[in-house]
gemmi code that builds the backbone of each chain (N, CA, C; Angstrom):
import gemmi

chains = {
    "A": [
        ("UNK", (1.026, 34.084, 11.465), (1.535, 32.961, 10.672), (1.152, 31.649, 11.325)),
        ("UNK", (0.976, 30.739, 10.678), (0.290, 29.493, 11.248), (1.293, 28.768, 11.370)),
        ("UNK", (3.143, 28.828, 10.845), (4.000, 27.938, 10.984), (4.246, 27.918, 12.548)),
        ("UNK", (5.091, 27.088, 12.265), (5.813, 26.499, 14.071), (7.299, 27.543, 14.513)),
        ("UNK", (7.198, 28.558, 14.970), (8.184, 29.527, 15.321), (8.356, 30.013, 16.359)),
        ("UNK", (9.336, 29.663, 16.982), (9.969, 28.843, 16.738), (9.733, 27.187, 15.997)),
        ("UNK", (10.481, 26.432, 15.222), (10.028, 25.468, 14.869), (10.968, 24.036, 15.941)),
        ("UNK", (9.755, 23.683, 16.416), (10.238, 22.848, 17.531), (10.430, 21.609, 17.053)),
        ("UNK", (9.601, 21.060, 15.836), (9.716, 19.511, 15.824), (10.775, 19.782, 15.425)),
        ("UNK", (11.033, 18.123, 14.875), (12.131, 17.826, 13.515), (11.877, 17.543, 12.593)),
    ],
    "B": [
        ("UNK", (5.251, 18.456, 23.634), (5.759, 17.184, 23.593), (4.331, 16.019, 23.757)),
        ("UNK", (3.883, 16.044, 23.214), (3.005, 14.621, 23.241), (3.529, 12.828, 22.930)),
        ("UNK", (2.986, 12.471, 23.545), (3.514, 10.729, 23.331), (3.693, 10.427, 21.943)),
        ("UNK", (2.711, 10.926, 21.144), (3.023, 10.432, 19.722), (4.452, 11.080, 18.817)),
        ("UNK", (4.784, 12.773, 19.059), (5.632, 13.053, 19.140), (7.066, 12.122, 19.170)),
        ("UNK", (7.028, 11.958, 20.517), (8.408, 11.395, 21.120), (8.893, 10.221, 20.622)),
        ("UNK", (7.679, 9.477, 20.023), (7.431, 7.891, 20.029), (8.176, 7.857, 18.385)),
        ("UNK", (7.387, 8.847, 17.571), (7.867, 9.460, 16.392), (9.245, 9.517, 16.146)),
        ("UNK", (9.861, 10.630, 17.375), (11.597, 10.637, 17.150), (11.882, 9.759, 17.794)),
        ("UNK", (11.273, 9.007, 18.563), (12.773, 7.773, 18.501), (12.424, 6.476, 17.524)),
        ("UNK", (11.480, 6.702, 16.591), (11.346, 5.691, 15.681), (11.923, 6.197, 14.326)),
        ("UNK", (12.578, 6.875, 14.392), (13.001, 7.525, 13.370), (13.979, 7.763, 13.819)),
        ("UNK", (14.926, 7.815, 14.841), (15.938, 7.761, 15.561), (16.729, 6.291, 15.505)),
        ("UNK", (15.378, 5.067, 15.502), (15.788, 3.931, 15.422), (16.633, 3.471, 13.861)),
        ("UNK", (15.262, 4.320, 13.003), (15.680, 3.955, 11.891), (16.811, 3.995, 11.586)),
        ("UNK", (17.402, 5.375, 11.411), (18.825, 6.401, 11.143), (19.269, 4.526, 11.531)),
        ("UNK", (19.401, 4.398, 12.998), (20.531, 3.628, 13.545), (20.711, 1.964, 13.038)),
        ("UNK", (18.986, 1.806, 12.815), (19.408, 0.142, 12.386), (20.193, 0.614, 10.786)),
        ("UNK", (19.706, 1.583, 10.147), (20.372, 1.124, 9.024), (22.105, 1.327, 9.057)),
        ("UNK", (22.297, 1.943, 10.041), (23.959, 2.393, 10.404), (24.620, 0.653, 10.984)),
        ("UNK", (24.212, 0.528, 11.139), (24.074, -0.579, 11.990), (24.101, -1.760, 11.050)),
        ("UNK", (23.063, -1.941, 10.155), (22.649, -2.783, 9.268), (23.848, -2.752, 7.930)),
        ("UNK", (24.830, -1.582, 7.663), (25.981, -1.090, 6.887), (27.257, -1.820, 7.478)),
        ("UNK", (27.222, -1.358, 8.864), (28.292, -1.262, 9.304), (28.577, -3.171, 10.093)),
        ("UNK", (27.592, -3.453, 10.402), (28.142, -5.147, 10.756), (28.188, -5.663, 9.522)),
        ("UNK", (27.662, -5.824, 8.671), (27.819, -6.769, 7.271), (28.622, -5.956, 6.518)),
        ("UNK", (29.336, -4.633, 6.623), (30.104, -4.299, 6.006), (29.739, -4.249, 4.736)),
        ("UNK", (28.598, -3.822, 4.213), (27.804, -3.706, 2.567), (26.920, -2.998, 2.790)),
        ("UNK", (26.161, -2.170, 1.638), (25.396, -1.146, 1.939), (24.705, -1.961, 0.553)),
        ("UNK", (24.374, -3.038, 0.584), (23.641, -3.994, -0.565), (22.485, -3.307, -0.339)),
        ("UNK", (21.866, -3.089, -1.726), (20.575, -2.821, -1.602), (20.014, -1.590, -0.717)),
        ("UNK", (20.571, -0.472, -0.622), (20.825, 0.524, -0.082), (20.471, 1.681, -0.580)),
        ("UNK", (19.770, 2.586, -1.040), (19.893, 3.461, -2.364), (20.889, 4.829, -1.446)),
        ("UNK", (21.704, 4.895, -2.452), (22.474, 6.110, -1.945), (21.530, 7.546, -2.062)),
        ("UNK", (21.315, 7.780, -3.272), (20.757, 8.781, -3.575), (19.545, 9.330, -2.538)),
        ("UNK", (18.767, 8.390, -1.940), (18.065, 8.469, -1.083), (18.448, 9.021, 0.274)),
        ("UNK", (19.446, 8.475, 0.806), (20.393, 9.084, 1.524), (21.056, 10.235, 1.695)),
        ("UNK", (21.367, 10.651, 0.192), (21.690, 11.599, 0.353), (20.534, 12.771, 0.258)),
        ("UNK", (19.822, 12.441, -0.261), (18.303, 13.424, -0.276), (18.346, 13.657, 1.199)),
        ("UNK", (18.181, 12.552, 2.127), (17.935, 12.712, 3.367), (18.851, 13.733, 4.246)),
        ("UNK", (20.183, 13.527, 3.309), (21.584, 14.422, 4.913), (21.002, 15.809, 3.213)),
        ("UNK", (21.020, 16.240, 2.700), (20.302, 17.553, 2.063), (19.024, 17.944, 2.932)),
        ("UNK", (18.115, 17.376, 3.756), (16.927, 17.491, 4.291), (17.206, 18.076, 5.726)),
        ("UNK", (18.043, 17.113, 6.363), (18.357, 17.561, 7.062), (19.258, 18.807, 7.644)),
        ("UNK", (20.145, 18.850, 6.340), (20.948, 20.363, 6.747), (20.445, 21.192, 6.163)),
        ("UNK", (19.460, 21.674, 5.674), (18.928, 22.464, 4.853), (17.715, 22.758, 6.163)),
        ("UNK", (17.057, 21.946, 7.074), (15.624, 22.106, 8.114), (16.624, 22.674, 9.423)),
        ("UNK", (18.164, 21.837, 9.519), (18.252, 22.419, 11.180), (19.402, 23.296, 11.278)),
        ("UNK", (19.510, 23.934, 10.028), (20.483, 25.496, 10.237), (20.008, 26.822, 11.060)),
        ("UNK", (18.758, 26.017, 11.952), (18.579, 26.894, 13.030), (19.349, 26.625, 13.907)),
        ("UNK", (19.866, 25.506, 14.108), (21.147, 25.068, 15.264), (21.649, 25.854, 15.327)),
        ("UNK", (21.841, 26.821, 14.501), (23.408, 28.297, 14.513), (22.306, 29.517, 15.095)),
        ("UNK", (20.917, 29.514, 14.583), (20.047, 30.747, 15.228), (19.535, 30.886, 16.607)),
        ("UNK", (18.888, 29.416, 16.591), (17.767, 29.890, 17.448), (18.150, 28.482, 18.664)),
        ("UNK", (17.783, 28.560, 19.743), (17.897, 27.348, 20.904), (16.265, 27.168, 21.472)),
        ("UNK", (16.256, 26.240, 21.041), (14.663, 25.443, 21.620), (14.834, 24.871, 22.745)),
        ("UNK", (15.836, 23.948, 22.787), (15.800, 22.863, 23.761), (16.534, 21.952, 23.907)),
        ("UNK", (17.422, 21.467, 24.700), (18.391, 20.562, 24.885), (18.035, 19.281, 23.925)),
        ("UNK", (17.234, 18.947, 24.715), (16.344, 17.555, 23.604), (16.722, 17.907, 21.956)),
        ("UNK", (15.800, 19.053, 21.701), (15.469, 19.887, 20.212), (17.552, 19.399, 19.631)),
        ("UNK", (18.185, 20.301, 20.428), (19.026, 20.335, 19.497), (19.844, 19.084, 19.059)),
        ("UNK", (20.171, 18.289, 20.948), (20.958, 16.876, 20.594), (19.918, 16.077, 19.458)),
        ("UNK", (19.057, 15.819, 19.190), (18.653, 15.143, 18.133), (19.047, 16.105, 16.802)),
        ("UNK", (18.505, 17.486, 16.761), (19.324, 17.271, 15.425), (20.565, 17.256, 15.306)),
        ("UNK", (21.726, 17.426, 15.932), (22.656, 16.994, 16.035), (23.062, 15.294, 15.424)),
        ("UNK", (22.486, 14.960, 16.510), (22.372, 12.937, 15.980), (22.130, 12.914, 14.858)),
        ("UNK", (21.046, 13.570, 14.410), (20.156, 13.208, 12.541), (21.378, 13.343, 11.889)),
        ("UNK", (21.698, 14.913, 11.984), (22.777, 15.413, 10.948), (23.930, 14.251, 10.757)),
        ("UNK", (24.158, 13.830, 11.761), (25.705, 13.579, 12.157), (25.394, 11.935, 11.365)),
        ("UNK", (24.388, 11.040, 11.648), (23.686, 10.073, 11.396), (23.770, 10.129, 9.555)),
        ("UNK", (23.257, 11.200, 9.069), (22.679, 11.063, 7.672), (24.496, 11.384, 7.488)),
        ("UNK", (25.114, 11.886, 7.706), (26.177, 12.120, 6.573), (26.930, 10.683, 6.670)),
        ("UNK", (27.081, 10.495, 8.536), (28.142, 8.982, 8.444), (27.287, 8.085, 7.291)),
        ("UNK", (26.084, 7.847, 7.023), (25.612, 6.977, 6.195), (25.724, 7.136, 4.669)),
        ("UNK", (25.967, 8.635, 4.324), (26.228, 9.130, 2.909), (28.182, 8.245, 3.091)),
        ("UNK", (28.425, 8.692, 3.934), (30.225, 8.464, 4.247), (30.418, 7.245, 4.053)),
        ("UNK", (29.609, 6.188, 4.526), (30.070, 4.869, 4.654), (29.157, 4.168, 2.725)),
        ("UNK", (28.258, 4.602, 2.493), (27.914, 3.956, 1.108), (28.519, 4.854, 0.302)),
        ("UNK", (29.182, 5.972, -0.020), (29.855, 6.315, -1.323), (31.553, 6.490, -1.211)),
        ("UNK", (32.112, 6.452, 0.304), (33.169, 6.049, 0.922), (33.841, 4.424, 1.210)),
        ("UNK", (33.748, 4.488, 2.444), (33.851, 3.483, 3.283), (33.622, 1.888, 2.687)),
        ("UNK", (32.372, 1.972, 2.291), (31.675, 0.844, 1.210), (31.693, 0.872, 0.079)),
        ("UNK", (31.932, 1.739, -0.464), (31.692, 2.192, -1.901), (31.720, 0.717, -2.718)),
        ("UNK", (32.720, -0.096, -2.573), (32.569, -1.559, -3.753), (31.243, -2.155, -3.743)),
        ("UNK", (30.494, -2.055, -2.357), (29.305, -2.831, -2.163), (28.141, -2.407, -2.662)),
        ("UNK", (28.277, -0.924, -3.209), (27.011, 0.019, -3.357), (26.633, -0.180, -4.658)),
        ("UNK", (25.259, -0.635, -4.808), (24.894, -1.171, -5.898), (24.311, -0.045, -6.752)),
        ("UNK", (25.402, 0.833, -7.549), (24.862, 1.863, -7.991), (23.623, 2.121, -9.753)),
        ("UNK", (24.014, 0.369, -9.874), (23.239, 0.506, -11.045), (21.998, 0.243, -10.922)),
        ("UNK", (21.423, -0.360, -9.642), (20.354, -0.415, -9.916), (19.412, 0.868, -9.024)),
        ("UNK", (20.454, 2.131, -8.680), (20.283, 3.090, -7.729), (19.818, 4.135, -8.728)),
        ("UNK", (18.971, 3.927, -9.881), (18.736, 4.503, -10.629), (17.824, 6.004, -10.962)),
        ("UNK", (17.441, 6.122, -9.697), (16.090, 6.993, -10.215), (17.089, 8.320, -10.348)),
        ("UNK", (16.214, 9.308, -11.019), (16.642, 10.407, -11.703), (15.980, 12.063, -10.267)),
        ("UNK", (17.166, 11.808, -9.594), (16.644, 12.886, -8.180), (16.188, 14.324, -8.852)),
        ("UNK", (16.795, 15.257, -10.018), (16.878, 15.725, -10.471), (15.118, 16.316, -10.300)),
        ("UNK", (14.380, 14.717, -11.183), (12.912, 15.643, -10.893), (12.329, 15.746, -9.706)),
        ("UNK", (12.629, 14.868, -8.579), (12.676, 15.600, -7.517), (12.899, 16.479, -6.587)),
        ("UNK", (14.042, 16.849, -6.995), (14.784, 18.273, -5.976), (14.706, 19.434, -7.194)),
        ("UNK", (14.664, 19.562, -8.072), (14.359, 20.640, -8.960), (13.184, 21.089, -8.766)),
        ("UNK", (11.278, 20.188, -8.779), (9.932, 21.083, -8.744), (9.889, 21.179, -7.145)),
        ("UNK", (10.163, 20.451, -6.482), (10.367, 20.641, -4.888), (10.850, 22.212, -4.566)),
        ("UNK", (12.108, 22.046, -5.194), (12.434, 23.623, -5.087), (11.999, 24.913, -5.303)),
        ("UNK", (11.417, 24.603, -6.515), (10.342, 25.467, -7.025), (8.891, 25.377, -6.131)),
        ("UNK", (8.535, 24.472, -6.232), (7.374, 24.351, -5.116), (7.695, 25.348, -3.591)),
        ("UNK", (8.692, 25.391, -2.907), (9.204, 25.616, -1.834), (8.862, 27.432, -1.768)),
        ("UNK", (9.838, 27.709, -2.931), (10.044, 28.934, -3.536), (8.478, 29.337, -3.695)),
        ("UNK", (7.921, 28.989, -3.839), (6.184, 29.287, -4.891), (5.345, 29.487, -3.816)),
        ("UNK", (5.458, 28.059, -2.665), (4.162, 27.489, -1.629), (4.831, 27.448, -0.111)),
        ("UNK", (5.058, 28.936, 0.824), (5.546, 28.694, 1.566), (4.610, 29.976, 2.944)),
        ("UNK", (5.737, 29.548, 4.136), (4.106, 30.638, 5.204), (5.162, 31.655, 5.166)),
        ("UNK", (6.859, 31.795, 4.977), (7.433, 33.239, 4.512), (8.505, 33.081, 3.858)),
        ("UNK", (8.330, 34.748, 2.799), (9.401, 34.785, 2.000), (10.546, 35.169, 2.408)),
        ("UNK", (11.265, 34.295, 3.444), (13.234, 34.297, 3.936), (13.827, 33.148, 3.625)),
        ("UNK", (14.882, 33.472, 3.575), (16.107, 32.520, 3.094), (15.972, 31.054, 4.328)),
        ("UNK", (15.765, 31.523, 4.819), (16.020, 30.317, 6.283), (14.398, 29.774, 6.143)),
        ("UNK", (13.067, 30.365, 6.347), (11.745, 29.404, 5.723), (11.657, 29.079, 4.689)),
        ("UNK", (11.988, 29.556, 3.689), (11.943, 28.569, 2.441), (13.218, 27.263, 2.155)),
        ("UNK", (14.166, 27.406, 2.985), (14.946, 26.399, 3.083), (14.094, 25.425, 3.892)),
        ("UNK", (13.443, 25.568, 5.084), (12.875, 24.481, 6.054), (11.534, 23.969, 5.219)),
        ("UNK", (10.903, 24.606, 4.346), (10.260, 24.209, 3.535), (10.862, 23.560, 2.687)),
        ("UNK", (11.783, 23.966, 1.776), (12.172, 22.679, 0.286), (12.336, 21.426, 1.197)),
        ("UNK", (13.175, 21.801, 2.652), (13.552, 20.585, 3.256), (12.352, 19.386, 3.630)),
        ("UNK", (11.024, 20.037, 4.029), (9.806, 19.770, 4.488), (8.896, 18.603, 2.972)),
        ("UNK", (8.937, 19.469, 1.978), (8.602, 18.960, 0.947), (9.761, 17.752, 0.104)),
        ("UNK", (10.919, 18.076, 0.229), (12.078, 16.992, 0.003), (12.142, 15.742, 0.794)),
        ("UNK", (11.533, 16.190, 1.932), (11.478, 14.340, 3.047), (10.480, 13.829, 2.472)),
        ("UNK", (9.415, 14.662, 2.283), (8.364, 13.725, 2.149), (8.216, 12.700, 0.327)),
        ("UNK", (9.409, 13.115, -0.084), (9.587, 12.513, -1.214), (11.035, 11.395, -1.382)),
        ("UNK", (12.251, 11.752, 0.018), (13.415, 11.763, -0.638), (13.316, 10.269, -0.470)),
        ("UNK", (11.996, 9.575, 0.125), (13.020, 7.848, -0.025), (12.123, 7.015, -1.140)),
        ("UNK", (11.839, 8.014, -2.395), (11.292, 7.608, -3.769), (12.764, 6.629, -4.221)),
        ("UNK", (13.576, 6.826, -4.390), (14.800, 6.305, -4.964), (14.999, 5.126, -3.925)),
        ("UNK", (14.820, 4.772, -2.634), (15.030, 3.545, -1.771), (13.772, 3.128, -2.436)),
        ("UNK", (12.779, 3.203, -2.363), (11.494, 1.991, -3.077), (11.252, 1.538, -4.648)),
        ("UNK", (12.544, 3.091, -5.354), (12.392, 3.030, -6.488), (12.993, 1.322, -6.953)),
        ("UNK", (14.699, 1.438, -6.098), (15.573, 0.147, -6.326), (15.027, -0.943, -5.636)),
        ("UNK", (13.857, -1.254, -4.809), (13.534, -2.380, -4.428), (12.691, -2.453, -5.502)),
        ("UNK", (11.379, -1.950, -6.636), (10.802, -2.397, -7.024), (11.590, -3.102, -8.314)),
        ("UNK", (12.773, -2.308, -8.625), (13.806, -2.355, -9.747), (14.419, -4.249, -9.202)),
        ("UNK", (15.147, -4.371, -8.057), (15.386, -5.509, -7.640), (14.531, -6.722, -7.153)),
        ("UNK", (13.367, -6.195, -7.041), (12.455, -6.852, -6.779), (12.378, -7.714, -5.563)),
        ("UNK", (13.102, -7.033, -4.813), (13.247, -7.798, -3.125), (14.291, -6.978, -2.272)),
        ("UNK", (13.830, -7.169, -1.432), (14.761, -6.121, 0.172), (15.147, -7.546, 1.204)),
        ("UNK", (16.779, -7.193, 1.793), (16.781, -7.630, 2.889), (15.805, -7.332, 3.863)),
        ("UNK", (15.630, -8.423, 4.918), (14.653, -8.413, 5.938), (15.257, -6.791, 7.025)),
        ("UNK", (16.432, -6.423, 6.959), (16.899, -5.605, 8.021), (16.775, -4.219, 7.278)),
        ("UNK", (16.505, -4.076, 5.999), (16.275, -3.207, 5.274), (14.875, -2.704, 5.390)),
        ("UNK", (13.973, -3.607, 5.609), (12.109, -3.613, 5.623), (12.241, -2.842, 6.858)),
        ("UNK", (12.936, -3.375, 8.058), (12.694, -2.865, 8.840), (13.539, -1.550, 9.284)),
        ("UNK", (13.955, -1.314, 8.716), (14.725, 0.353, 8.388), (13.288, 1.045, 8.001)),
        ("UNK", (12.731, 0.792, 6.832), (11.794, 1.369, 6.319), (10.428, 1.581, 6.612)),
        ("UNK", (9.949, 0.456, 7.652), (8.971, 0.182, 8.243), (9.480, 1.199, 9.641)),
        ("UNK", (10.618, 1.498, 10.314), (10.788, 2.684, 11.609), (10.444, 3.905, 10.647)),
        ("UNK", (10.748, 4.144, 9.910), (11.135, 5.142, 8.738), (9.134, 5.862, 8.844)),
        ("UNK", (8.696, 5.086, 8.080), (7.542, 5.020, 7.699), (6.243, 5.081, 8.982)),
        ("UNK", (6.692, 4.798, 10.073), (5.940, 4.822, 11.330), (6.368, 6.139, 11.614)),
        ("UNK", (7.607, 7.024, 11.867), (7.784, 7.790, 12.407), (6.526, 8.744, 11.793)),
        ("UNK", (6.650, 8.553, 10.508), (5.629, 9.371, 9.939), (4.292, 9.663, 10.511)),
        ("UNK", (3.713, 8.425, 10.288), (2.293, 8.162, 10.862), (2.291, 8.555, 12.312)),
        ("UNK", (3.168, 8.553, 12.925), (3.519, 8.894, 14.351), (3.048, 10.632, 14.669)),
        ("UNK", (3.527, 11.034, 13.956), (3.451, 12.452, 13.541), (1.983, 13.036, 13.338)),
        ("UNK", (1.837, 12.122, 12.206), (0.436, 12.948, 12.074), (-0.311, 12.533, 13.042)),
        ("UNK", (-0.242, 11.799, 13.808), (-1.162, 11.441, 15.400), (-0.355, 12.938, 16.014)),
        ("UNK", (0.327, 13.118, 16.106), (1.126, 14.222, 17.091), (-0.060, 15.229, 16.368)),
        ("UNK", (0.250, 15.654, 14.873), (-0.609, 16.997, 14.900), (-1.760, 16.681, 15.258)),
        ("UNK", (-2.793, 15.804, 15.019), (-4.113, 15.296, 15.794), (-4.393, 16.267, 16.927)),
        ("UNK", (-3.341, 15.669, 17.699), (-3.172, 15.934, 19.136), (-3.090, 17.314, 19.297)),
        ("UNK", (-2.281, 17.972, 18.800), (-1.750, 19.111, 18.974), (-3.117, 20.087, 18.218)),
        ("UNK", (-3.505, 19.906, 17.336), (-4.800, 20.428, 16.936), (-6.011, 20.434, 17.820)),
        ("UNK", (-6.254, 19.398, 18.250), (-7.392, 19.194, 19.246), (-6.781, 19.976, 20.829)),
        ("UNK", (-5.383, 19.814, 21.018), (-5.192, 20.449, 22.904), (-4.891, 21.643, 22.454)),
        ("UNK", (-3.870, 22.238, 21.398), (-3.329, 23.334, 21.247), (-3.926, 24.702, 20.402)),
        ("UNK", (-4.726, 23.819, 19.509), (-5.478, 24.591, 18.227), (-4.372, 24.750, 17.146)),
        ("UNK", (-3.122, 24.194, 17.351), (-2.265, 24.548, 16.734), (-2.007, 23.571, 15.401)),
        ("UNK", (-1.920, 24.041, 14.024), (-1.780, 23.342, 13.104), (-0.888, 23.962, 12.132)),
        ("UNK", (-0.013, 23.799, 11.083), (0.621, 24.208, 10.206), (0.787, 23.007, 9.308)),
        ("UNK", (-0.282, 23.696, 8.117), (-0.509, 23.154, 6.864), (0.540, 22.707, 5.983)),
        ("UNK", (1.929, 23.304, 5.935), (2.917, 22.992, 4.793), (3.270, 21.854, 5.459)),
        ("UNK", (3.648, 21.266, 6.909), (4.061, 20.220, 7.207), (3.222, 18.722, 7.787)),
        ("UNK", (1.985, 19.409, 7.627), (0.956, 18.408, 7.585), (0.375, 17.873, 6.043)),
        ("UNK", (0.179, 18.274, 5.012), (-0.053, 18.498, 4.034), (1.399, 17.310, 3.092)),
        ("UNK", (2.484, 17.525, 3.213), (3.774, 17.121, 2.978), (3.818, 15.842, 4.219)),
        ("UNK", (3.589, 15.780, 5.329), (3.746, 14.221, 6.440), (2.595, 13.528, 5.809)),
        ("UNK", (1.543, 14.056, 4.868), (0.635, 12.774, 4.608), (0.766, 12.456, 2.883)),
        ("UNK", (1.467, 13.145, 2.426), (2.062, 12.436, 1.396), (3.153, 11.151, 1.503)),
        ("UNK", (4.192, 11.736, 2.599), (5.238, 11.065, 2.653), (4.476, 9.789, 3.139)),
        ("UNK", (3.599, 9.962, 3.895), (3.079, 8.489, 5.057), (2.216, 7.723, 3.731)),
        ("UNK", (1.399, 8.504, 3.196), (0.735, 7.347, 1.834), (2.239, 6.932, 0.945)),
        ("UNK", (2.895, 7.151, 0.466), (3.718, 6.446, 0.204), (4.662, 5.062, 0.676)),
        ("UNK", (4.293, 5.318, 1.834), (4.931, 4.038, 2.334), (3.783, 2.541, 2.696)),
        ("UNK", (2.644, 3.301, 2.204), (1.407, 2.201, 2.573), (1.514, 1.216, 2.162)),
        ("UNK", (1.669, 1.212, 0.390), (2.231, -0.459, -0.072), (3.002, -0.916, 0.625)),
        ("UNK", (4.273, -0.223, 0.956), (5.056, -0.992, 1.691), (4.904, -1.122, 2.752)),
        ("UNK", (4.033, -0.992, 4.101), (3.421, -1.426, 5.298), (2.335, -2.507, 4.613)),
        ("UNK", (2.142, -2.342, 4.229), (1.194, -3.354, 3.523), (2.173, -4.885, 3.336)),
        ("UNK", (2.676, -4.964, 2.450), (4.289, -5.920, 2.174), (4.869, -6.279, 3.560)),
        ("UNK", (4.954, -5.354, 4.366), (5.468, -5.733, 5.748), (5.313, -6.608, 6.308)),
        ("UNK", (3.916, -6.250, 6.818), (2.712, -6.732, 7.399), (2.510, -7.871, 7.531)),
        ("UNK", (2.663, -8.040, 5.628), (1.388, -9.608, 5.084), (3.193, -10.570, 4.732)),
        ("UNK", (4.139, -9.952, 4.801), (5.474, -10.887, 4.681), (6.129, -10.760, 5.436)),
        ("UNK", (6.669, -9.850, 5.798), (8.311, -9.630, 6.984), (7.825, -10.375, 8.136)),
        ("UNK", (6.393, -9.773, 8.685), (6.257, -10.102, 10.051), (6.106, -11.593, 10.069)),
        ("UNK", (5.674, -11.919, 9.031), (5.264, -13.695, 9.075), (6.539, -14.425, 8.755)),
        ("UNK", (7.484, -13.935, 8.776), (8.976, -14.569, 8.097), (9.696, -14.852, 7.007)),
        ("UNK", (8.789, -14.520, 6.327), (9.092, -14.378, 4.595), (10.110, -13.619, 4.455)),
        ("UNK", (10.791, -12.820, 3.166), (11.635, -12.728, 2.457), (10.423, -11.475, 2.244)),
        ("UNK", (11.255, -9.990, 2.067), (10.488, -9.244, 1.110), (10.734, -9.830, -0.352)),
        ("UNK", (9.782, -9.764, -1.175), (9.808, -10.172, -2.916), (9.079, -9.473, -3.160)),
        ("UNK", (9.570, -9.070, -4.339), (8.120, -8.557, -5.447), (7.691, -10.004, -6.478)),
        ("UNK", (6.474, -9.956, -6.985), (6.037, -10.830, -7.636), (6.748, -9.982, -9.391)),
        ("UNK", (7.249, -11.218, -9.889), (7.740, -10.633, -11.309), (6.939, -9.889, -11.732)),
    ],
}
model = gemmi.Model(1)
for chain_id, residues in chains.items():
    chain = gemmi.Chain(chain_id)
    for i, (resn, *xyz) in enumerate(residues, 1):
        res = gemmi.Residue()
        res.name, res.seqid = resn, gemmi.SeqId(i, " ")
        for name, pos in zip(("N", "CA", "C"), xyz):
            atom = gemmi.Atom()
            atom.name, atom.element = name, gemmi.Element(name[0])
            atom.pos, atom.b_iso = gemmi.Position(*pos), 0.0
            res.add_atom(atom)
        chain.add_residue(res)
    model.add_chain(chain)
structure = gemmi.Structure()
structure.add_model(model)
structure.setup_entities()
């Protein structure tokens, strides 16, 4: 998966 | 954590605060769009209901903490607190078509099908639209307080801030994710007229106006 996961920004 | 990153949340950190700030000494939320606001505390509790899952980082969480806590006192103080001052007629736009194809969009265009990513998605695609209703009532009024521009002008940098962060993060990390890059450069062209307006009036001392 290409998302942020954990998702760190905000 | 890159510089552009950081520079990002606390310009968007600023924002939240001048406009808390900008409510709470003049005691009026003139020229304010609620609805916008509230798009925003929906954005936000809908992206950081990982606060209850997952722990990133001290940093990670006290900010969303602040956001959350930030967007509701500001829903609290313009449909509460202020409520006589809130200029709801000219707070007109119709959110409806915004948070309705958003949702659907979310639901449709996302990297997975769970309850918790497609929430950080509608939320993802909902920022980058929710302060249509704040530019909607300035074009409707045809002028912003000066402390308002600059609510919108932190607002609007954080953005651009960002997409320098993914830059960055693409070129050191290889790392990119399309739904929130894709959605930060919508939200950031939207605010161009109004960096534009800034720019060529606020900073020179003028009065935001629209020309009739």
């Amino acid at each position: 998966s290409l998302s942020i996961n954990p998702k760190d920004e905000l | 954590m890159n510089i552009f990153r950081l520079t990002g949340d606390l310009s968007h950190l600023a924002a939240i605060i001048i406009l808390l700030l900008k409510i709470w000494k003049s005691r009026s939320c003139a020229g304010i769009s609620g609805k916008s606001q509230i798009l925003f505390a929906i954005v936000f509790t809908t992206r950081y209901l990982d606060l209850l899952s997952t722990f990133i980082s001290l940093y990670n969480s006290c900010m969303k903490v602040i956001y959350i806590g930030c967007a509701y006192a500001t829903v609290y103080m313009i449909y509460m607190k202020f409520r006589a001052t809130y200029d709801g007629n000219h707070d007109s736009f119709r959110v409806e078509f915004l948070v309705v194809p958003v949702g659907g969009l979310a639901v449709l265009i996302n990297h997975d099908f769970s309850f918790m990513e497609i929430l950080w998605t509608f939320s993802i695609y909902l920022e980058s639209v929710a302060i249509l209703p704040q530019l909607f009532m300035i074009s409707k009024t045809g002028e912003a307080e000066t402390i308002t521009t600059h609510y919108l002008f932190c607002l609007g940098l954080y953005r651009a801030l960002y997409i320098f962060n993914w830059v960055w993060r693409f070129y050191f990390e290889g790392f990119f994710d399309l739904i929130a890059i894709v959605a930060g450069v919508v939200q950031t062209i939207l605010y161009c007229d109004f960096f534009y307006l800034y720019v060529t009036k606020v900073l020179k001392g003028k009065k935001l106006s629209l020309p009739a």
